[in-house]
C-alpha positions in Angstrom: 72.5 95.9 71.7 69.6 95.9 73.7 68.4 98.1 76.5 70.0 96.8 79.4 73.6 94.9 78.8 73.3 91.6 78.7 76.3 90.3 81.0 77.1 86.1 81.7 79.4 85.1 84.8 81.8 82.8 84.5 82.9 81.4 87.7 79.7 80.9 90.2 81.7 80.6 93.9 83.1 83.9 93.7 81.0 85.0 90.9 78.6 85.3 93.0 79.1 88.6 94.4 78.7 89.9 90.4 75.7 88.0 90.2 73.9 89.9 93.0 74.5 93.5 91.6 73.5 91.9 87.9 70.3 90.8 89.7 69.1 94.2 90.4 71.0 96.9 88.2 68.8 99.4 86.1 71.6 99.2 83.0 72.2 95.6 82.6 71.2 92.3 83.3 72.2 88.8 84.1 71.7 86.6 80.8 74.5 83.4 81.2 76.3 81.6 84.2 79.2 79.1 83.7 80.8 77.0 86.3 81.7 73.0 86.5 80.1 72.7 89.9 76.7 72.0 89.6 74.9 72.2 93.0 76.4 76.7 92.5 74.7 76.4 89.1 71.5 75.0 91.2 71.4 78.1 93.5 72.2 81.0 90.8 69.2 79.4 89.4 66.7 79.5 92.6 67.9 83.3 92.7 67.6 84.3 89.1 63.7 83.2 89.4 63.0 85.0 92.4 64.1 88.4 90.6 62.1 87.2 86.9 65.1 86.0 85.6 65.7 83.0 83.4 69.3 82.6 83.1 71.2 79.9 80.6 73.3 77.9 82.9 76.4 76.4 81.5 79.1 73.5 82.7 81.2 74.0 79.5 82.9 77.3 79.0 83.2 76.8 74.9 79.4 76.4 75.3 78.7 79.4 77.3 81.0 81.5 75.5 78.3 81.2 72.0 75.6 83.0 74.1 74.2 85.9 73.7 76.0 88.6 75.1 77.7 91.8 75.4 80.1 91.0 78.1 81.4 88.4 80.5 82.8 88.4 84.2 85.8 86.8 84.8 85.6 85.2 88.4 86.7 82.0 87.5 89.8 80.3 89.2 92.8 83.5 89.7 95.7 82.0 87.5 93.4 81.6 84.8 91.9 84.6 84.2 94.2 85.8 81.5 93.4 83.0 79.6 89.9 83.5 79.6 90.1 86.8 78.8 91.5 86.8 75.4 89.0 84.0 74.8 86.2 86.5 75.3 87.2 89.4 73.8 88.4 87.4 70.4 84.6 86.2 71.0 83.2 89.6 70.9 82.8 90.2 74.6 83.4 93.2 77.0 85.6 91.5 80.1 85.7 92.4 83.6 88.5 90.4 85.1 88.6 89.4 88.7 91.9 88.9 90.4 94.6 88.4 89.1 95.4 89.7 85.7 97.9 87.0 84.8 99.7 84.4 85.3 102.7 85.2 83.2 104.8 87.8 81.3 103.9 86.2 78.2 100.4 86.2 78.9 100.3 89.8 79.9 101.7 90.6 76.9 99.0 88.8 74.9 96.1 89.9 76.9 97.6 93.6 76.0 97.0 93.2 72.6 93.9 91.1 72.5 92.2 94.2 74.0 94.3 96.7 71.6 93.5 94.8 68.7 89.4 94.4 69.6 89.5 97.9 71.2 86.5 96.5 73.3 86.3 97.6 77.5 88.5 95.5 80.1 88.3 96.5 83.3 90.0 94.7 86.5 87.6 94.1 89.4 90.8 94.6 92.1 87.9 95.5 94.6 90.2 96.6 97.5 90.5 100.0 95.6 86.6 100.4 96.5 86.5 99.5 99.3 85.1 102.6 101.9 88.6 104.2 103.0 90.6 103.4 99.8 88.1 104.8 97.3 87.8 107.8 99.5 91.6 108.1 99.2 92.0 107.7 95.5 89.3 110.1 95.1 91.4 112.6 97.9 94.6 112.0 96.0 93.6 113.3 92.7 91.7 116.4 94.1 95.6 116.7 95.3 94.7 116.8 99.0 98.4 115.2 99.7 100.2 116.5 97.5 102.6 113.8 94.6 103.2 110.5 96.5 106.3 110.1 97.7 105.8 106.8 100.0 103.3 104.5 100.9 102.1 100.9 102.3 99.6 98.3 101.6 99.0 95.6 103.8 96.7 92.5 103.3 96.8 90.1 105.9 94.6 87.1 105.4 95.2 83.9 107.2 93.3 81.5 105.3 94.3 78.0 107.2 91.2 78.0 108.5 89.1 77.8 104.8 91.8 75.9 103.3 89.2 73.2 102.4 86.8 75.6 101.0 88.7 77.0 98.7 90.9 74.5 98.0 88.7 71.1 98.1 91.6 68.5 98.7 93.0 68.9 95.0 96.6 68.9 94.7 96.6 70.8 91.4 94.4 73.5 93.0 95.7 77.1 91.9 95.9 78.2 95.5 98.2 74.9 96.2 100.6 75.7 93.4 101.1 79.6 94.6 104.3 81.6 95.4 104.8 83.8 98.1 104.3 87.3 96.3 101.8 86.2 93.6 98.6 87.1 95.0 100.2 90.8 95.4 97.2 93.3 93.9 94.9 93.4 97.1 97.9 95.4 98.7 100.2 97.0 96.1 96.4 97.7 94.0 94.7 100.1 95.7 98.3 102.6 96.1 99.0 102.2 92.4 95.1 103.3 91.4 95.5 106.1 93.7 98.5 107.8 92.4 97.9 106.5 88.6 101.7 105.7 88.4 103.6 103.2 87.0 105.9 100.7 89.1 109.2 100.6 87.4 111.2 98.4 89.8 110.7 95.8 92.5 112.5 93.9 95.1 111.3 90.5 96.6 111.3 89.3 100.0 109.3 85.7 101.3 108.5 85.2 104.9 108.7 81.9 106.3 106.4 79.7 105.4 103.8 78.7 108.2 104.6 74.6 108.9 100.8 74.1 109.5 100.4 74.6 105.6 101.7 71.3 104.6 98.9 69.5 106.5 96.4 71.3 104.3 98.6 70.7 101.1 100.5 74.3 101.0 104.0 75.9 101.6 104.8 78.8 100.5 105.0 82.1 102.9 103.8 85.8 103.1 105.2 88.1 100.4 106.7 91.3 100.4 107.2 93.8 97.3 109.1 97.2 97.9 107.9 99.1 94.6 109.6 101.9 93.2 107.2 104.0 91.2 108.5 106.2 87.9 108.4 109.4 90.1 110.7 107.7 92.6 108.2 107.2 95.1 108.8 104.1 97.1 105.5 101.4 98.2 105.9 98.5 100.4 103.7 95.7 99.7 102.8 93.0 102.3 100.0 89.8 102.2 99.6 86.6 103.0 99.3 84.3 106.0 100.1 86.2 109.1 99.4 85.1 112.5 96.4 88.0 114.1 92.9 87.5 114.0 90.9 89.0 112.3 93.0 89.9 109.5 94.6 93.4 108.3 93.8 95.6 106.0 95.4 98.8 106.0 96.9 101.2 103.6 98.9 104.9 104.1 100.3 107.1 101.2 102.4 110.0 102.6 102.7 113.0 99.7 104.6 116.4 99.6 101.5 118.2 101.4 100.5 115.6 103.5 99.5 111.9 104.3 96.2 109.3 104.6 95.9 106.3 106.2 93.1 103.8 107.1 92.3 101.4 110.1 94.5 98.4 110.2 91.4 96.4 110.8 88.9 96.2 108.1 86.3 98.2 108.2 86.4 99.5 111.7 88.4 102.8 111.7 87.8 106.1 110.1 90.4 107.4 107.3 92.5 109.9 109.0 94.1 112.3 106.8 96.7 115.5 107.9 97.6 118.2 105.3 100.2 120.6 105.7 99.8 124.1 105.7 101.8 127.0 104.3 104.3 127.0 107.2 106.6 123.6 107.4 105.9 121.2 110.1 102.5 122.6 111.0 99.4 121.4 109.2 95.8 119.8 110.7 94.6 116.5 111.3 91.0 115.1 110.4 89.5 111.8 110.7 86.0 110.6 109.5 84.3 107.6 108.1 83.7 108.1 104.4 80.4 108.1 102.9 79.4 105.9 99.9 79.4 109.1 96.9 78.7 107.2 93.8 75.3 105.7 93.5 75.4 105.5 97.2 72.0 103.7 97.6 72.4 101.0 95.0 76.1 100.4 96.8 74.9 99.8 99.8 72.8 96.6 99.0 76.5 95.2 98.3 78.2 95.8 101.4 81.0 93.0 100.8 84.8 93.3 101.1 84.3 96.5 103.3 81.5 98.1 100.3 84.1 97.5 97.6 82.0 94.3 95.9 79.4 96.8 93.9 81.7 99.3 92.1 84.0 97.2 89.8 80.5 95.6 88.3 79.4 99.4 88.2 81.7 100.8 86.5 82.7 98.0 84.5 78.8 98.9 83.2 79.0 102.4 82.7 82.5 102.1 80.8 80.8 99.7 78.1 78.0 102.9 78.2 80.7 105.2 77.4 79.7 107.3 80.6 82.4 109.6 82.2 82.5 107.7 86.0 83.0 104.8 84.4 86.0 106.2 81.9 87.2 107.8 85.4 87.0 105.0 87.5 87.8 101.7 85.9 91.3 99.9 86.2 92.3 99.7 82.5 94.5 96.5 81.5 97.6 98.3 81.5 96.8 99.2 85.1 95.6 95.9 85.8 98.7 94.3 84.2 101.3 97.0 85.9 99.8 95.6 89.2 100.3 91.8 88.6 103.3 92.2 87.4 104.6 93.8 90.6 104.5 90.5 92.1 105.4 88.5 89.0 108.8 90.3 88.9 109.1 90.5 93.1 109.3 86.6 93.1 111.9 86.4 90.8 113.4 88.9 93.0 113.5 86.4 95.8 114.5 83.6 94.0 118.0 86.0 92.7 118.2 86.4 97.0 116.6 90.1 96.6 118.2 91.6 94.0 116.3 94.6 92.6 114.2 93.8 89.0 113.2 96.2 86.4 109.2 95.9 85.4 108.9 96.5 81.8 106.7 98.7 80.5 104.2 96.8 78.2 102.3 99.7 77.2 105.3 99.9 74.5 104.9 97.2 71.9 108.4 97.2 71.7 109.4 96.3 74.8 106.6 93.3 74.9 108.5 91.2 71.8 111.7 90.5 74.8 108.7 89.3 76.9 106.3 87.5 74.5 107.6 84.0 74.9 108.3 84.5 79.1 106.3 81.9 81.0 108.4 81.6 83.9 105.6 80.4 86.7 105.3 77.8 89.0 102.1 76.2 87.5 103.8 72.9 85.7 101.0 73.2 83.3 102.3 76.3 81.5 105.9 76.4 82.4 108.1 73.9 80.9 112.4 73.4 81.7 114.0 76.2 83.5 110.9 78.5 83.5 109.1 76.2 86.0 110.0 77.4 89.1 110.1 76.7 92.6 106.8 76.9 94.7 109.0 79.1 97.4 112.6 79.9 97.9 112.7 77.9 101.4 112.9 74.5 99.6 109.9 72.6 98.0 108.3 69.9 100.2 106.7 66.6 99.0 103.4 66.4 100.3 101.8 63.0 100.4 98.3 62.3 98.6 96.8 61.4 102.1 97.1 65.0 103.1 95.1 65.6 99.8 92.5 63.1 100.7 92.2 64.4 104.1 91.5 68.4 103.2 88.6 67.1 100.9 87.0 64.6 103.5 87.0 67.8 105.3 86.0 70.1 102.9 83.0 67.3 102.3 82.3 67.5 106.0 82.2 71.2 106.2 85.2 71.1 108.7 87.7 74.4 108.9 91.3 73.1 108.2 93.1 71.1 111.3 
């Protein structure tokens, strides 16, 4: 191993944020990029020269994944990155896997024991648990500031209409096309599971109504909602997806035995505000501040993404390959990772059953994971087959003509917002 780490990105749209803290980070460096779209593999270029950087650029993964190096970023597209995963570490590679962790039970399961069996670092980049307030509060919680959780909420609310065509570019098969209401769960139910460091042991599923403007842009499925019950008891509600406000929410509260915390409902705008009980019942004091960056402070503030979170999962991904303590301390292990997905795996089927509660198995056991090994159940045709495809959303599947299709990408070629 040399020097500095020699890390490749695969996925250059959202890869991009990785690619900026590779750029300039005293313990690694940028070696490899992969991604089918050309004109990103153009610009990572222009940038790499401007820091002294000559970077292999790659359209074909099987290609990239020969290079030379000691790890890869996942930020390829979010039902894939499972996949991926036990493609790199089977290859050698370190993986730090953006959102989600899987698609499936089955894959889960498999991504589990790829990273068992090679012992090498996975980390999960869920960067809402950096992000200012909520890194702040899961480094409050385990100085046991509150107290043992005993409730708490996450809310991501993100009304994406609007970049539909970015992100979506007219194809029908696109991932974000084929989702389910509580799939892309880990921005809200992620940062209260990392705070507490428990594990979710049951979940029940609720969907919203879907929003009728989402089958002009090739969508329909609604906002989800996961209450979690953790293995102390504790109860989290979970809720993300497209609500009607502007700008979006982000807010999170965790109420202990001692005390409580709770953040801004918009992003980035409000102070954490945290009360603590004193030794007499009922009577405790309230403070409220905006947290300071701690860790590496002045490298983290040249990535000032996703409210500060977009530097830290890159960070510590680095100093857990290094063996360094932050990084054992502050990395999302797969079993979190997994523990996390799974949350809304389970919630779904939840809905679909018309709410009835679901246990989520613990796959730290290997034997537990054999029941789940061969469990697909998704609602991506190209992995489920028979009765484990399942329904897009539990208000009745729609048929959406290929004109809508052909519209969204005339727009996403013209650089229009969704209509």
């Amino acid at each position: 191993m040399s020097e500095k780490l020699k890390i490749g990105v695969f996925g250059g749209f959202r890869g991009q944020t990785m690619i900026d803290v590779l750029l300039d980070h005293p313990d690694a460096e940028l070696t490899a990029v992969c991604d089918k779209y050309t004109p990103l593999l153009s610009e990572v270029k222009e940038k790499a020269e401007k820091h002294g950087l000559n970077v292999a650029l790659y359209e074909s993964f099987d290609e990239f994944i020969k290079h030379d190096m000691d790890a890869v970023v996942l930020a390829n597209y979010a039902t894939e990155h499972a996949i991926y995963a036990v493609k790199c570490l089977y290859a050698g590679k370190h993986v730090l896997s953006e959102v989600l962790p899987c698609e499936t039970v089955a894959q889960a399961v498999e991504l589990i024991e790829a990273v068992e069996k090679t012992g090498l670092v996975y980390a999960y980049a869920e960067n809402y648990c950096y992000m200012l307030h909520t890194f702040e509060m899961w480094q409050r919680y385990k100085k046991g500031d509150i107290g043992t959780v005993t409730y708490g909420e996450g809310e991501y609310i993100h009304d994406c209409a609007g970049i539909w065509p970015q992100i979506t570019y007219g194809e029908r098969d696109h991932w974000r096309n084929n989702l389910y209401c509580n799939y892309y769960c880990t921005h809200s139910v992620g940062p209260l599971l990392a705070m507490t460091g428990l594990r979710p042991v049951s979940v029940v599923g609720f969907e919203c109504p879907p929003p009728e403007e989402m089958k002009r842009l090739g969508a329909y499925f609604g906002a989800g909602l996961e209450m979690v019950k953790l293995e102390n008891g504790a109860v989290l509600k979970s809720i993300h997806g497209h609500l009607k406000r502007e700008p979006g929410s982000v807010n999170y509260e965790l109420y202990g035995t001692k005390g409580s915390m709770e953040t801004g409902r918009v992003e980035g705008t409000q102070p954490l505000y945290v009360y603590r009980e004193g030794e007499q019942i009922c009577h405790g004091e309230w403070e409220s501040y905006t947290p300071e960056l701690k860790i590496e402070g002045e490298m983290a503030r040249n990535h000032v993404g996703h409210g500060g979170s977009d530097f830290y999962p890159t960070h510590f991904f680095i100093q857990r390959i290094l063996g360094r303590p932050e990084g054992k301390e502050w990395t999302i292990d797969v079993y979190t990772a997994v523990s996390m997905g799974l949350c809304g795996i389970f919630a779904y089927r939840s809905v679909l059953e018309g709410g009835k509660p679901m246990q989520i198995p613990d796959l730290r056991d290997p034997a537990v994971r054999e029941a789940y090994r061969h469990d697909n159940k998704c609602t991506n045709k190209a992995i489920a087959k028979g009765e484990d495809l399942l329904p897009k959303t539990s208000y009745g599947e729609v048929d959406i003509p290929d004109e809508v299709y052909a519209h969204v990408r005339q727009l996403w070629i013209d650089g229009k917002p969704g209509e």
